[in-house]
C-alpha positions as CSV (number, residue, x, y, z in Angstrom):
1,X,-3.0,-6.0,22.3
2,X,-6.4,-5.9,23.7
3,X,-7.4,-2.8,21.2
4,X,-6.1,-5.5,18.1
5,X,-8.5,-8.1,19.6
6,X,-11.3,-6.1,20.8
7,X,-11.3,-3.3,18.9
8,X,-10.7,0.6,19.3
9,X,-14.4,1.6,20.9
10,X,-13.8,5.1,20.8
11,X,-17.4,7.2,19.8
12,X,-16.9,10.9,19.1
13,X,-19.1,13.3,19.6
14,X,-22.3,13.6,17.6
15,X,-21.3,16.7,16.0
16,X,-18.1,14.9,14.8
17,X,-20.1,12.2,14.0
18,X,-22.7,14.3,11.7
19,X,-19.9,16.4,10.0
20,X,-18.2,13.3,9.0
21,X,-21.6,12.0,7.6
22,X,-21.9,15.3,5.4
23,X,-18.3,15.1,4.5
24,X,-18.0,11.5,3.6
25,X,-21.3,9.9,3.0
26,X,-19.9,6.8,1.1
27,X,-17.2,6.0,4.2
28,X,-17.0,2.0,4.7
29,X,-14.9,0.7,6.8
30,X,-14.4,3.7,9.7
31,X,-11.9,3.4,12.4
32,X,-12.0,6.5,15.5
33,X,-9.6,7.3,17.8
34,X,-8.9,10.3,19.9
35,X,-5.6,12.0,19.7
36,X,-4.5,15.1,21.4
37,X,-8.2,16.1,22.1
38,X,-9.0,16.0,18.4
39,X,-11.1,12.9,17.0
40,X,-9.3,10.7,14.0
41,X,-11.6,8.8,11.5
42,X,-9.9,6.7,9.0
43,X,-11.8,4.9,6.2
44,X,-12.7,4.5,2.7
45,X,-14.6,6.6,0.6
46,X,-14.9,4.9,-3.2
47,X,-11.5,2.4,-2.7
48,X,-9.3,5.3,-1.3
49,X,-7.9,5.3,2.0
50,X,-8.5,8.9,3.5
51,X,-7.9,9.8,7.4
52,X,-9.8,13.0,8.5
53,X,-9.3,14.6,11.4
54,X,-12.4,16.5,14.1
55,X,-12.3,19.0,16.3
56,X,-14.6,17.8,19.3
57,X,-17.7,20.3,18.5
58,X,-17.3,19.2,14.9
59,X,-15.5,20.9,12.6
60,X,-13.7,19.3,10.0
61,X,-9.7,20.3,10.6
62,X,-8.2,18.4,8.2
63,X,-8.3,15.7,5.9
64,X,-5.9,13.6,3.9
65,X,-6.3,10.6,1.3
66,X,-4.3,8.3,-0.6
67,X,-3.8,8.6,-4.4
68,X,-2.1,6.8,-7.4
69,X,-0.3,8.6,-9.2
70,X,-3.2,8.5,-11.8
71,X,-5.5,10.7,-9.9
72,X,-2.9,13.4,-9.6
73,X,-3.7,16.4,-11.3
74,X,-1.8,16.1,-14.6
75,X,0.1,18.8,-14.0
76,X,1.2,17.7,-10.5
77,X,2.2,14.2,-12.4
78,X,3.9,15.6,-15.5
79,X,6.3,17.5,-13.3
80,X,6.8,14.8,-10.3
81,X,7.5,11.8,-13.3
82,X,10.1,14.3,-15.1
83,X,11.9,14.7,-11.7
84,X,12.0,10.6,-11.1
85,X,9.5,7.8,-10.4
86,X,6.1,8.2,-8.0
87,X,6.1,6.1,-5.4
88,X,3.8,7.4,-2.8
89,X,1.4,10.8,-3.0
90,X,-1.0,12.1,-0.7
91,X,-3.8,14.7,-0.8
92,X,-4.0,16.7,2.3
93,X,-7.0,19.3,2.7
94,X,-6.4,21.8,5.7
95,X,-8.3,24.4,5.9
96,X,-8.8,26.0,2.8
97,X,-5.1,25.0,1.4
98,X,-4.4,21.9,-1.0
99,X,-0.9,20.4,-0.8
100,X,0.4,17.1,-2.2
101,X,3.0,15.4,-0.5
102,X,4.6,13.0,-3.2
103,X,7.3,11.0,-3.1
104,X,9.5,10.3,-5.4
105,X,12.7,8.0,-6.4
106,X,15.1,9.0,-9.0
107,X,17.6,7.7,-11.2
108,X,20.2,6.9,-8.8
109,X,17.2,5.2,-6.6
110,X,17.4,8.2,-4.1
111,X,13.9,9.2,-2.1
112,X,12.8,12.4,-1.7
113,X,9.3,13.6,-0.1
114,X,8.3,16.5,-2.0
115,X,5.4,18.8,-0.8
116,X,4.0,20.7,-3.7
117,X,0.8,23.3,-3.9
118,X,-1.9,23.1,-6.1
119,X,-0.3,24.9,-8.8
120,X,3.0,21.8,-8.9
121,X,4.7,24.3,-7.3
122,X,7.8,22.9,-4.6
123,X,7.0,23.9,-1.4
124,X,9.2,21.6,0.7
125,X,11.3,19.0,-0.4
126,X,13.8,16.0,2.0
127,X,15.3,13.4,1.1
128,X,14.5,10.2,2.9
């Protein structure tokens, strides 16, 4: 309860600290933490939630954000909204791969997290 009222306090390192910058230079709103010996930012960059994780000398592991469905590629959303309807999709940037982890509910009002690659393709998909 103490981290609710007082807040988190955690400061990274400075080279997380100027990756981020260079990364993210319209973040408002930025939270830190440290978990598992990494450093965990999450913020807003133009009204989108994103979390972006550091290694301590700086680099830039991974990051993910937050979409409507709108800013899915249209390719992505044509195939997603013929399989049911979006509820949730997420970005995620690791390394040099981009995946989309969308979830979907279909007719019978079943979930199912899909995780699809760049190209709409499905990588992984579990229903919830």
């Amino acid at each position: 309860m103490k981290k609710v009222i007082d807040g988190n306090e955690v400061t990274p390192p400075a080279s997380c600290l100027l990756t981020f910058d260079k990364n993210f230079p319209k973040a408002i709103s930025i939270d830190w933490s440290e978990r598992e010996a990494k450093f965990e930012a999450i913020f807003y960059q133009e009204d989108i939630e994103y979390i972006a994780v550091f290694h301590p000398q700086g680099l830039l592991e991974k990051y993910t954000m937050y979409l409507t469905p709108e800013l899915l590629p249209v390719s992505i959303k044509t195939h997603m909204d013929q399989l049911g309807e979006i509820m949730n999709a997420v970005l995620i940037n690791e390394g040099n791969q981009l995946l989309y982890e969308v979830i979907i509910r279909d007719a019978d009002l079943k979930r199912y997290m899909l995780i699809v690659d760049q190209l709409g393709k499905i990588l992984e998909e579990r229903k919830l």
